[in-house]
C-alpha positions as a LaTeX table, in Angstrom:
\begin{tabular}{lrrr}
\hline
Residue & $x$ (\AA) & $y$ (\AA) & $z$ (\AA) \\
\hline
Unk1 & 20.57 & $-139.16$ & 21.68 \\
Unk2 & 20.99 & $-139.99$ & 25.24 \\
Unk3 & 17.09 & $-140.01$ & 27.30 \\
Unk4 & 18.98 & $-138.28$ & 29.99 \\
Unk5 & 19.98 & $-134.92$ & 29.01 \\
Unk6 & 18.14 & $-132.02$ & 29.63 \\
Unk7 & 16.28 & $-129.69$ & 27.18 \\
Unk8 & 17.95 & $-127.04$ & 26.45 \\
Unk9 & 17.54 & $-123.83$ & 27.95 \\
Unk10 & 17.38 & $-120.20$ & 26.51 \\
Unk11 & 19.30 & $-117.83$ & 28.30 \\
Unk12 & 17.34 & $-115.39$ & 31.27 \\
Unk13 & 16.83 & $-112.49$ & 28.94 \\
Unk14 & 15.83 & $-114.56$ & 26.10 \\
Unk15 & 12.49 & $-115.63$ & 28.50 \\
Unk16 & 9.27 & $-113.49$ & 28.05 \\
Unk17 & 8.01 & $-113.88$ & 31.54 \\
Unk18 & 10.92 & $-111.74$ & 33.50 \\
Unk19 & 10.85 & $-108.88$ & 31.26 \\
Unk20 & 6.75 & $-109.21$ & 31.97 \\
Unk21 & 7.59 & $-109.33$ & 35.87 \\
Unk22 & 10.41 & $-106.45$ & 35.66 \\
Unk23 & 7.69 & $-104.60$ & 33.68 \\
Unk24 & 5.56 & $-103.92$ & 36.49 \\
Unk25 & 7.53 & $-102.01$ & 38.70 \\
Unk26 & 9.55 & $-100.69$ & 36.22 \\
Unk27 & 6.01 & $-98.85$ & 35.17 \\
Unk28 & 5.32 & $-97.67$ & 38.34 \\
Unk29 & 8.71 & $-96.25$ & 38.91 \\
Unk30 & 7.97 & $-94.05$ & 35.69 \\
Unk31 & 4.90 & $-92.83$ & 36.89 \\
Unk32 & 5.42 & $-91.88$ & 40.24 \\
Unk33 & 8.91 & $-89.81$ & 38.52 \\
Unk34 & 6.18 & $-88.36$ & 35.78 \\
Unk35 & 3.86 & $-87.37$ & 38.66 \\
Unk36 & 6.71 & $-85.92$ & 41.27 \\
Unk37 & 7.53 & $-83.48$ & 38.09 \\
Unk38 & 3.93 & $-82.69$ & 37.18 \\
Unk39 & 4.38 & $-81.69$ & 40.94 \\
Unk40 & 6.99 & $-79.60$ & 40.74 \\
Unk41 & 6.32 & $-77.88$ & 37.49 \\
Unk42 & 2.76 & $-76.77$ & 38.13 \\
Unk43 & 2.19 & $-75.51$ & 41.29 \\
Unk44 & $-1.75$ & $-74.46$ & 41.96 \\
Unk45 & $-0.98$ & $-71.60$ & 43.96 \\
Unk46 & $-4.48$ & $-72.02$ & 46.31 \\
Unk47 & $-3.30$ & $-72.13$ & 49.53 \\
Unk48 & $-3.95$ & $-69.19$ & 51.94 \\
Unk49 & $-1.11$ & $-68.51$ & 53.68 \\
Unk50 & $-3.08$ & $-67.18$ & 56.69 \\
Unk51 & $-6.16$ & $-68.93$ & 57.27 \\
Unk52 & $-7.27$ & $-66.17$ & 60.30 \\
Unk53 & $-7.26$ & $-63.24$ & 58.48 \\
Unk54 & $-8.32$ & $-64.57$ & 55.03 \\
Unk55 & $-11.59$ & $-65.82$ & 57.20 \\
Unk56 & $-11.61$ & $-61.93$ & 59.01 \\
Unk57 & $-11.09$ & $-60.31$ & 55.16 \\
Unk58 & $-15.19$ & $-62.02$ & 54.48 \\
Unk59 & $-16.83$ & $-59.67$ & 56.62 \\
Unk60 & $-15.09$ & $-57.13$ & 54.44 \\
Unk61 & $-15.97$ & $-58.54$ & 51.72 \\
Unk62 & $-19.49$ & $-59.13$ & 52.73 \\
Unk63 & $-19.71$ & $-55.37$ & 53.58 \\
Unk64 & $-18.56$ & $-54.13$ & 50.28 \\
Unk65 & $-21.14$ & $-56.37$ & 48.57 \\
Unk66 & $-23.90$ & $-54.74$ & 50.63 \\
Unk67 & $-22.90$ & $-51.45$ & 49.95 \\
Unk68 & $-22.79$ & $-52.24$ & 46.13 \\
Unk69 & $-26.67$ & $-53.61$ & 47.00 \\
Unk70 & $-27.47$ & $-50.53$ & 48.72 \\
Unk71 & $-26.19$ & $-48.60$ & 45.52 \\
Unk72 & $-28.16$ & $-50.28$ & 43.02 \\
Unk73 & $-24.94$ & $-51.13$ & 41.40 \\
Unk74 & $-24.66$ & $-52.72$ & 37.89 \\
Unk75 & $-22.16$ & $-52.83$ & 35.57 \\
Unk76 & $-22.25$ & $-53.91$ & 31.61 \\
Unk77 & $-18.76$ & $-55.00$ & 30.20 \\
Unk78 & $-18.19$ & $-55.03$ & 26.48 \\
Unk79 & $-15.09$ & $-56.23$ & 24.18 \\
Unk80 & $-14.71$ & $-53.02$ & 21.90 \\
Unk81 & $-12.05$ & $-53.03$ & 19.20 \\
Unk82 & $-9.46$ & $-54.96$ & 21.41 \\
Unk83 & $-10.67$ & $-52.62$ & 24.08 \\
Unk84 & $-13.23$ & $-53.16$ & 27.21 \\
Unk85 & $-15.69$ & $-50.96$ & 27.81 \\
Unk86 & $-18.19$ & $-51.18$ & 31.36 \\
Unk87 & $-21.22$ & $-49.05$ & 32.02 \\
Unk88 & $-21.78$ & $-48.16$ & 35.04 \\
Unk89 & $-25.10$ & $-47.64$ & 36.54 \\
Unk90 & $-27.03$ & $-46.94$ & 39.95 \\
Unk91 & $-27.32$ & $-44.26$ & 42.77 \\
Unk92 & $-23.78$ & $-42.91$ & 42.60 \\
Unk93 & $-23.30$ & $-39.43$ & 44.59 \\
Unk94 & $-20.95$ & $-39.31$ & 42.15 \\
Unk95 & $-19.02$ & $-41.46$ & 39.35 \\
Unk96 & $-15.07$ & $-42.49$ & 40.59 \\
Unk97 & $-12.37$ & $-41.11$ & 38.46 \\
Unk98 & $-11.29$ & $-44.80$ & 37.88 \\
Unk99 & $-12.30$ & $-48.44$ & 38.45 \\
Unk100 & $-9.83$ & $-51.36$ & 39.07 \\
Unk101 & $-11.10$ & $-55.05$ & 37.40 \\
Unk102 & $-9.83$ & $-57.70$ & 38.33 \\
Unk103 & $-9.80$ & $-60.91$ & 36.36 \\
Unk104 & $-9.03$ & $-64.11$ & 38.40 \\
Unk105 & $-8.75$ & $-67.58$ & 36.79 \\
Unk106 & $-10.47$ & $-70.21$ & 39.10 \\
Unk107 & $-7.13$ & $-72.70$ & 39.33 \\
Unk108 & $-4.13$ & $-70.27$ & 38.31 \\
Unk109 & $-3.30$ & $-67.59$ & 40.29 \\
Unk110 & $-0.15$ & $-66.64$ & 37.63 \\
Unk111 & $-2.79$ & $-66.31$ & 35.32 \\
Unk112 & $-4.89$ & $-63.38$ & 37.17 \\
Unk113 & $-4.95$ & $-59.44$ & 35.25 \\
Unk114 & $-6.28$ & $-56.38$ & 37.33 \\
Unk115 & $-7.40$ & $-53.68$ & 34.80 \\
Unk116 & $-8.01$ & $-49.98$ & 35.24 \\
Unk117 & $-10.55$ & $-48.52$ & 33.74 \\
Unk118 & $-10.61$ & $-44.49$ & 33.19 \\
Unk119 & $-13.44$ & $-42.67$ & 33.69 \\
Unk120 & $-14.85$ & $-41.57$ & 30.03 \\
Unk121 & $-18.25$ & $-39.50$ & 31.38 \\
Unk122 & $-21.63$ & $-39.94$ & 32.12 \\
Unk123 & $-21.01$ & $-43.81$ & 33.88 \\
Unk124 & $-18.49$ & $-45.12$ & 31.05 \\
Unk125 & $-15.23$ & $-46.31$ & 31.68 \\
Unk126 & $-12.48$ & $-47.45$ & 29.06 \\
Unk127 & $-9.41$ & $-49.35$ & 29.07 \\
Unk128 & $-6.74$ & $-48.86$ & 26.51 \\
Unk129 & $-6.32$ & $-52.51$ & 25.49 \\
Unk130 & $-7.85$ & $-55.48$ & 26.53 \\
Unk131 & $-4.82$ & $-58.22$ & 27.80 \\
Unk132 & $-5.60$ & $-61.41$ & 25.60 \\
Unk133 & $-6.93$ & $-63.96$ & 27.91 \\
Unk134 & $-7.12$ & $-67.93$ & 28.00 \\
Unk135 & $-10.10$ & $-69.21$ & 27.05 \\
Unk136 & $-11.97$ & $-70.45$ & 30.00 \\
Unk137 & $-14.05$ & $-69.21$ & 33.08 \\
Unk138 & $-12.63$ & $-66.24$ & 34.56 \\
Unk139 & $-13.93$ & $-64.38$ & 37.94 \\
Unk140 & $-14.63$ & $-60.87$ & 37.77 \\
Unk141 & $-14.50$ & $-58.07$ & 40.56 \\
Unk142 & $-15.14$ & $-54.37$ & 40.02 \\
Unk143 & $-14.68$ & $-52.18$ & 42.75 \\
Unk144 & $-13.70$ & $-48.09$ & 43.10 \\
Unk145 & $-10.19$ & $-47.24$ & 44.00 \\
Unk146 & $-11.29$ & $-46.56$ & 47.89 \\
Unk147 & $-12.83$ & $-50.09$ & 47.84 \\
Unk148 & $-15.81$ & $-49.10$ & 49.23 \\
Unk149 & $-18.25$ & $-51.30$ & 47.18 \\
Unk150 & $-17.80$ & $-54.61$ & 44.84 \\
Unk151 & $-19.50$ & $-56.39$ & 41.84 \\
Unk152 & $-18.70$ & $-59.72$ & 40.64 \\
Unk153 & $-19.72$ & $-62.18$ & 38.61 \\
Unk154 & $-18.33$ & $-64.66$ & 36.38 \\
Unk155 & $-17.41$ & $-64.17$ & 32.38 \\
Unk156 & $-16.14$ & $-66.73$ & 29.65 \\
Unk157 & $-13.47$ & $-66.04$ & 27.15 \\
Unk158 & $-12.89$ & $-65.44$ & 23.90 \\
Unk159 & $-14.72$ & $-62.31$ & 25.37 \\
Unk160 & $-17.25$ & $-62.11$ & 22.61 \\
Unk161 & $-20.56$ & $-60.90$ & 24.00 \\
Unk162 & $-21.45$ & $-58.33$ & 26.77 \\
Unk163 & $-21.53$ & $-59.87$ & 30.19 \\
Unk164 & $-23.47$ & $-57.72$ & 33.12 \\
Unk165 & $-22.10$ & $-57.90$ & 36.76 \\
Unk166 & $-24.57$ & $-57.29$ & 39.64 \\
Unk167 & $-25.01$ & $-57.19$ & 43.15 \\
Unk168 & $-27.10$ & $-61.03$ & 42.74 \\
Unk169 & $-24.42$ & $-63.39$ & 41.98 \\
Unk170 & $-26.81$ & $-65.29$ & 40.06 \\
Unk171 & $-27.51$ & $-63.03$ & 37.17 \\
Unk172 & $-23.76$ & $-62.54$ & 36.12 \\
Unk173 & $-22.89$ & $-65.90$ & 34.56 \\
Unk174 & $-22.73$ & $-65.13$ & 31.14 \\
Unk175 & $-23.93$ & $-67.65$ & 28.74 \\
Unk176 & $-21.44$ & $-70.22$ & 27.45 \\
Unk177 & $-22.20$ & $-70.01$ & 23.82 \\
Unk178 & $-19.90$ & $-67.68$ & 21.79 \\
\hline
\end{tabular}
């Protein structure tokens, strides 16, 4: 055995510590490719293509609202048999032929139904089948077909219970117990 010689060495890839060292930006590679395709496959859909008139469309918005307040406006909504049923109550010259509801999801904009609900008599409206929703929070607006007043509020599905829309923002979250 000769004092001299050198240990012997294991080949490169045979070493734990440069797999450890390739590791590192080998994992960040991977994520930032997992993150540019979350990216690209799920876009959010929030932005407001025109800032100026979206702000000008409030006052609008801010009129209907009052006239619904001046109205007395309220509206029940009830899951019926796969159908939704609203009652429609308050100082109405006279009841609209038909309603449109529109269901928006808070994040999803793909995700949003507008319903139209007949006019049955006497302040109730039908639809013939209720669209089968995510569960989740969901933004309602009623309004007539001139748009001349709104209600909203804000109702959880699986649409289980009866949720009441009114001119006070506050008293139309509906419970989140089922």
């Amino acid at each position: 055995m000769n004092p001299l010689s050198a240990p012997a060495s294991k080949p490169w890839y045979r070493e734990p510590w440069p797999w450890f060292l390739i590791s590192l930006p080998a994992t960040a590679v991977i994520a930032g490719l997992t993150t540019v395709w979350i990216a690209a496959t799920s876009a959010d859909g929030l932005v407001v293509g025109d800032y100026y008139k979206a702000g000008l469309a409030i006052n609008q918005t801010l009129a209907r609202d009052d006239a619904a307040r001046a109205l007395a406006l309220t509206a029940t909504l009830k899951n019926e048999d796969g159908a939704l049923t609203l009652t429609l109550s308050g100082r109405l010259p006279a009841y609209p032929d038909q309603l449109g509801l529109t269901l928006a999801h808070p994040t999803r904009q793909g995700m949003d139904q507008t319903l139209a609900l007949s006019h049955a008599g006497s302040g109730h409206y039908r639809t013939s089948s209720l669209p089968t929703l995510p569960a989740g929070k969901w933004h309602a607006q009623l309004s007539d077909a001139a748009a001349t007043w709104r209600l909203s509020g804000v109702l959880y599905t699986p649409f289980s219970q009866s949720v009441t829309l009114t001119t006070d923002a506050e008293s139309t979250v509906q419970s989140k117990g089922h």
